[in-house]
C-alpha positions as CSV (number, residue, x, y, z in Angstrom):
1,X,-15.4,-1.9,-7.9
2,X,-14.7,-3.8,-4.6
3,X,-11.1,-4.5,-6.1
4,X,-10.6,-0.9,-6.5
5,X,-12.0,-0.2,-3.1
6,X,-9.5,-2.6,-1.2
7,X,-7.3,-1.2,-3.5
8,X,-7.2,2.2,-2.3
9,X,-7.6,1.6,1.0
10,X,-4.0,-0.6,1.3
11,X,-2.8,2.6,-0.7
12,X,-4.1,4.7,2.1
13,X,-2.5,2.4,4.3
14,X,1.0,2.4,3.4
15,X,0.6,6.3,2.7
16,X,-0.2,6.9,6.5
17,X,3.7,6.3,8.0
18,X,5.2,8.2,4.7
19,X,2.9,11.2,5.9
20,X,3.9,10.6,9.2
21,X,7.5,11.3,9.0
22,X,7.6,14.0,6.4
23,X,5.0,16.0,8.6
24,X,7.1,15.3,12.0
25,X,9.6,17.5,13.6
26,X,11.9,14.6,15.1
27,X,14.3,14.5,12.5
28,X,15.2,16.9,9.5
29,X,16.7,16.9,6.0
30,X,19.2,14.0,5.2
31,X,18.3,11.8,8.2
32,X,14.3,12.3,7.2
33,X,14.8,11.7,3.6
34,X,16.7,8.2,4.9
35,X,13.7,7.2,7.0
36,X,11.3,8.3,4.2
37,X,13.5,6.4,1.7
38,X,13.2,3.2,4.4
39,X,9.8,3.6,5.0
40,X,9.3,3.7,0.8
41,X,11.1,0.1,0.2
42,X,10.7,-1.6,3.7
43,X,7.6,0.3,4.4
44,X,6.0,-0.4,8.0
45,X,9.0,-2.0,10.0
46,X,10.6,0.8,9.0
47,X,8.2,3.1,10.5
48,X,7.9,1.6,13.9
49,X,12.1,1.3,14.1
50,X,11.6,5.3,13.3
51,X,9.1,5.8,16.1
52,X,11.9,3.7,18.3
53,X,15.1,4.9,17.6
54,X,14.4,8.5,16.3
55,X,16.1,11.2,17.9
56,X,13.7,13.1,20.4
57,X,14.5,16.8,20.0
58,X,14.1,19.3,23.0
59,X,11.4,22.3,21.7
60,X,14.1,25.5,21.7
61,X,12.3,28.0,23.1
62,X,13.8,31.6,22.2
63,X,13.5,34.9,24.6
């Protein structure tokens, strides 16, 4: 039981940046599905270079 516990918690864990970036509004299709792919196979250094060198977009506020 404590196995499966620990178990699910690192899944929880390396779920966390995955739902990061699909849920964030810095980046969109190709360029997201890149970082997610990243994030998949390198996992977290991939998510911190995302929170680095991600492009910042301006909100576009319409009249």
């Amino acid at each position: 039981m404590f196995t499966f516990l620990c178990g699910l918690i690192i899944f929880c864990l390396w779920l966390i940046p995955i739902v990061a970036i699909a849920t964030s509004s810095r980046t969109a299709g190709g360029e997201k599905a890149a970082w997610l792919l990243a994030v998949i196979f390198i996992s977290w250094f991939a998510w911190i270079f995302y929170l680095l060198l991600a492009p910042l977009k301006s909100p576009r506020y319409r009249v």
